[in-house]
C-alpha positions as YAML, in Angstrom:
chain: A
units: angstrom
residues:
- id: 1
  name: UNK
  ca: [-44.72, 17.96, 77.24]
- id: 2
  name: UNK
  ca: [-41.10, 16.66, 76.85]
- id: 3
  name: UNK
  ca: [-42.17, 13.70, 74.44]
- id: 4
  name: UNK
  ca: [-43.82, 17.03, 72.21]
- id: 5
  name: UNK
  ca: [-40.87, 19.26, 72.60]
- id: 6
  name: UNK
  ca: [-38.58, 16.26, 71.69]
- id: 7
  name: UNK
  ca: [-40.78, 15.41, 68.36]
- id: 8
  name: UNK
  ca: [-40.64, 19.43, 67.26]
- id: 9
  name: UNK
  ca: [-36.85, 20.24, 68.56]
- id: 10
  name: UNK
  ca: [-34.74, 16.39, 67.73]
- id: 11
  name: UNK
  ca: [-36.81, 14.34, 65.57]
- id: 12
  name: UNK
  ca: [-38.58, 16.31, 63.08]
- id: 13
  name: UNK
  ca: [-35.26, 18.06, 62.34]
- id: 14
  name: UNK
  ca: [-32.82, 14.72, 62.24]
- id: 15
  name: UNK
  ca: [-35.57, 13.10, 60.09]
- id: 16
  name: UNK
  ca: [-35.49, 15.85, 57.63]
- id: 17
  name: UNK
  ca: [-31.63, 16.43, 57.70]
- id: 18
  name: UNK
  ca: [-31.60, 12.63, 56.43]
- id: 19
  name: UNK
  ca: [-33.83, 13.50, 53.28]
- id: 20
  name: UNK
  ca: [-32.13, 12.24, 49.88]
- id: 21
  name: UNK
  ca: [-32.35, 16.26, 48.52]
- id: 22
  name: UNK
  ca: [-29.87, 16.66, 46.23]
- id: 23
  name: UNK
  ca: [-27.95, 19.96, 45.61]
- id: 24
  name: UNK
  ca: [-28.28, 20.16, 41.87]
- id: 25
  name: UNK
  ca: [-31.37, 19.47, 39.20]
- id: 26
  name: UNK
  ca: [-28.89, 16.42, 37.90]
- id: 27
  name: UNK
  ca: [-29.25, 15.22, 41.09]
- id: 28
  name: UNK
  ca: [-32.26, 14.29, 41.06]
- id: 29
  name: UNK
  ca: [-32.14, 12.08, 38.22]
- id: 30
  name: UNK
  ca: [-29.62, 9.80, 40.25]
- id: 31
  name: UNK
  ca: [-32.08, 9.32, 43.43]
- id: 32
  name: UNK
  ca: [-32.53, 5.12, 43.44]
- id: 33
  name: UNK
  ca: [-35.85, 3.92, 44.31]
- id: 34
  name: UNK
  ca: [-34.83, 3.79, 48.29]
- id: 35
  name: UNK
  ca: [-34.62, 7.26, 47.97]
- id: 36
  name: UNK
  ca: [-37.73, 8.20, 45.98]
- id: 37
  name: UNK
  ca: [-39.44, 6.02, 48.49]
- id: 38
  name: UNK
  ca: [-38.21, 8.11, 51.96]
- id: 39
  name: UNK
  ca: [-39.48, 10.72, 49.87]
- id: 40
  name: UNK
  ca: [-42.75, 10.10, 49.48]
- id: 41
  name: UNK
  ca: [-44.15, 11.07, 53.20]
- id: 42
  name: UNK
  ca: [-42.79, 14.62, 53.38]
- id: 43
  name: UNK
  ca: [-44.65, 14.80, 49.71]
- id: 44
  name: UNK
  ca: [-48.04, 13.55, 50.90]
- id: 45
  name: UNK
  ca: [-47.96, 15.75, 54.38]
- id: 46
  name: UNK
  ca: [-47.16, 18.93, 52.11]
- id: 47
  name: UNK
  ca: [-49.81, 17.70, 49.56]
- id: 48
  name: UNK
  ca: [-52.52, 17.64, 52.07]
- id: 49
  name: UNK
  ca: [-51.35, 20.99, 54.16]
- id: 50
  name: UNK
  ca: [-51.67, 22.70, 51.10]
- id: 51
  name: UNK
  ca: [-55.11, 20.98, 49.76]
- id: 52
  name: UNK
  ca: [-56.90, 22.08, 52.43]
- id: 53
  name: UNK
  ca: [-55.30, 25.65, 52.51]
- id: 54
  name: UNK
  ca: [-56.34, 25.40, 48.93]
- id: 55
  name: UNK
  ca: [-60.10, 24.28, 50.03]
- id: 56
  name: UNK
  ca: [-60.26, 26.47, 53.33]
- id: 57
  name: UNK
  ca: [-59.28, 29.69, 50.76]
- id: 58
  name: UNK
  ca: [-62.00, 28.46, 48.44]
- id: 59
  name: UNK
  ca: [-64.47, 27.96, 50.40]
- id: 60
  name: UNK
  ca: [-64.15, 31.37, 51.99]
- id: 61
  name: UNK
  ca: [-64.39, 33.11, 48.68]
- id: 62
  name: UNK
  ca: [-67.50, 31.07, 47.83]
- id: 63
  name: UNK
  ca: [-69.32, 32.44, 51.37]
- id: 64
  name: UNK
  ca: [-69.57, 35.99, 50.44]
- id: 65
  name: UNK
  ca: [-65.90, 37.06, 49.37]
- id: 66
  name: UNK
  ca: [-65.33, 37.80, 53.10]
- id: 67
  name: UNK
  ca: [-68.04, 40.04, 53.64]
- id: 68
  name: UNK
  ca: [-70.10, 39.67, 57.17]
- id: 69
  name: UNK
  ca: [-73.48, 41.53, 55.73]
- id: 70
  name: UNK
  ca: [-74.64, 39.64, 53.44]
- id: 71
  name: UNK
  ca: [-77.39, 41.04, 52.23]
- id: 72
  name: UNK
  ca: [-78.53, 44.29, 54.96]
- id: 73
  name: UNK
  ca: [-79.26, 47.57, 53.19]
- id: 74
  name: UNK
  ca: [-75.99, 46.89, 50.75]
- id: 75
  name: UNK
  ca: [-77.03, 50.61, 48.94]
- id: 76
  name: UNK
  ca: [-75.15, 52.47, 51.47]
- id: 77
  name: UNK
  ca: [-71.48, 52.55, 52.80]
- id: 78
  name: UNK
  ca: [-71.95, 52.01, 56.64]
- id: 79
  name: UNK
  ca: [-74.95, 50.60, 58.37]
- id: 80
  name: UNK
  ca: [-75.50, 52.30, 61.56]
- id: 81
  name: UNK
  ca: [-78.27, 52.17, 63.52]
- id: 82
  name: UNK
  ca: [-79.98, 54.20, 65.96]
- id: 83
  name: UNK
  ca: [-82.22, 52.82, 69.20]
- id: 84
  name: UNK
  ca: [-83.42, 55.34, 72.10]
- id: 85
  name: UNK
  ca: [-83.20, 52.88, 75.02]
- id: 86
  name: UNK
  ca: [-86.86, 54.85, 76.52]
- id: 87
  name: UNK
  ca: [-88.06, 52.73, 73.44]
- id: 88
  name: UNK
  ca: [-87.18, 49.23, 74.61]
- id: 89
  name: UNK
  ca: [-89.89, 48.01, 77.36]
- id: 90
  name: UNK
  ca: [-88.30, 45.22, 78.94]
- id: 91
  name: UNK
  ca: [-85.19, 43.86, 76.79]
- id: 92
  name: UNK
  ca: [-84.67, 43.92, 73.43]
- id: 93
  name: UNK
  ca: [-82.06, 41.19, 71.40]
- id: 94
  name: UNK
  ca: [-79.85, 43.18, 68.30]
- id: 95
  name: UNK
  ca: [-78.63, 40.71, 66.28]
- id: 96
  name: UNK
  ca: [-74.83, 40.39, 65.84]
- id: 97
  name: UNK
  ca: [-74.44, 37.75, 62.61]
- id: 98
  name: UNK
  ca: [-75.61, 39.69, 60.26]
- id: 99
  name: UNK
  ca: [-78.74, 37.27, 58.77]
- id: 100
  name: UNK
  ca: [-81.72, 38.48, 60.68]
- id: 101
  name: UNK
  ca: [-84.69, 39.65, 58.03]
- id: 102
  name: UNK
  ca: [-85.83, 41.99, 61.14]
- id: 103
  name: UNK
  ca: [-82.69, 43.92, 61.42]
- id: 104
  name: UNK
  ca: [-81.10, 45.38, 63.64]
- id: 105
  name: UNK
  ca: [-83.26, 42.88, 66.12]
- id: 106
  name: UNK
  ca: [-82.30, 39.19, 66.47]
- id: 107
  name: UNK
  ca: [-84.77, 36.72, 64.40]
- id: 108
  name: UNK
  ca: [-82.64, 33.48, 65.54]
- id: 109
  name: UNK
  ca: [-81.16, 33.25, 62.16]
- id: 110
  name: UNK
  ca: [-77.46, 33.29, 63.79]
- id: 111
  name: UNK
  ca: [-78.45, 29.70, 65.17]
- id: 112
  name: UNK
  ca: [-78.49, 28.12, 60.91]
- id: 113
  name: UNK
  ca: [-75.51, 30.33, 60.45]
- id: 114
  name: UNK
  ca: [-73.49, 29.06, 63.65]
- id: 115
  name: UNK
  ca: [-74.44, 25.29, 62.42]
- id: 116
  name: UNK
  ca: [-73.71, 26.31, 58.58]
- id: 117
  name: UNK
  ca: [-70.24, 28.42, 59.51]
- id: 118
  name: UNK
  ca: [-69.07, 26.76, 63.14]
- id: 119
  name: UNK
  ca: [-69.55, 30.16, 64.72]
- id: 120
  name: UNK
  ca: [-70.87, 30.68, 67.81]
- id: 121
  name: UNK
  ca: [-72.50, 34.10, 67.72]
- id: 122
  name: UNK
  ca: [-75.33, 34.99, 69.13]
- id: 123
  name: UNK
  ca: [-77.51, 38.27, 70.05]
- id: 124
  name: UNK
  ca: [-76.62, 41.41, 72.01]
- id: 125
  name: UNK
  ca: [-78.84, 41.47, 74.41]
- id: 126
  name: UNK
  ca: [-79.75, 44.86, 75.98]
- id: 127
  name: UNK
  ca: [-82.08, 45.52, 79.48]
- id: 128
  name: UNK
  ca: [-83.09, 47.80, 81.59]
- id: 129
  name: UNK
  ca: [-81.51, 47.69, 84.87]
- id: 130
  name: UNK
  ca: [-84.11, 47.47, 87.03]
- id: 131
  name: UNK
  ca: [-85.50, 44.41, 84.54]
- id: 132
  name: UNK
  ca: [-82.96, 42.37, 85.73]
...
């Protein structure tokens, strides 16, 4: 834990103290190539940080905007659902991702979605208590 807390409290900061940044736009027209070079790894770390910010944001607009529901009775504001637990035999599995054509019971489609998404949801499982 030291070596870590070393890296992140002495290192990192001394290594970027010793940047060639200069103060003033003119400045940076008088960096020599030594200095353009100890440049160049700070630039490719913040290059790739922000690419895949850039692709992570992307690719969360291009699932749905955000949305959980999909596609589960989308003509009203609020999906609630109603189930009298005298109806429910022995157990009954409510599904919880949002994907299952037989909703509000679980059709296994959360197991594509967890594989598609790297979620790990899965159904809500509800019993009678003397079922157990």
């Amino acid at each position: 834990m030291y070596l870590l807390s070393n890296v992140v409290k002495v290192t990192i900061p001394n290594y970027l103290a010793g940047l060639p940044i200069p103060d003033t736009i003119g400045g940076w027209f008088r960096l020599g190539v030594k200095d353009w070079l100890a440049l160049i790894p700070p630039t490719v770390v913040v290059g790739g940080i922000s690419y895949y910010s850039y692709q992570t944001i992307k690719k969360a607009k291009e699932s749905g905007k955000g949305q959980i529901n999909p596609c589960i009775r989308k003509d009203i504001n609020k999906v609630v659902d109603f189930i009298d637990i005298e109806d429910i035999t022995e157990k009954a599995s409510l599904c919880r991702c949002w994907r299952s054509k037989n909703w509000p019971y679980c059709d296994g489609a959360h197991g594509a979605h967890n594989r598609a998404t790297g979620d790990n949801t899965g159904p809500v499982v509800v019993r009678h208590k003397e079922n157990k």
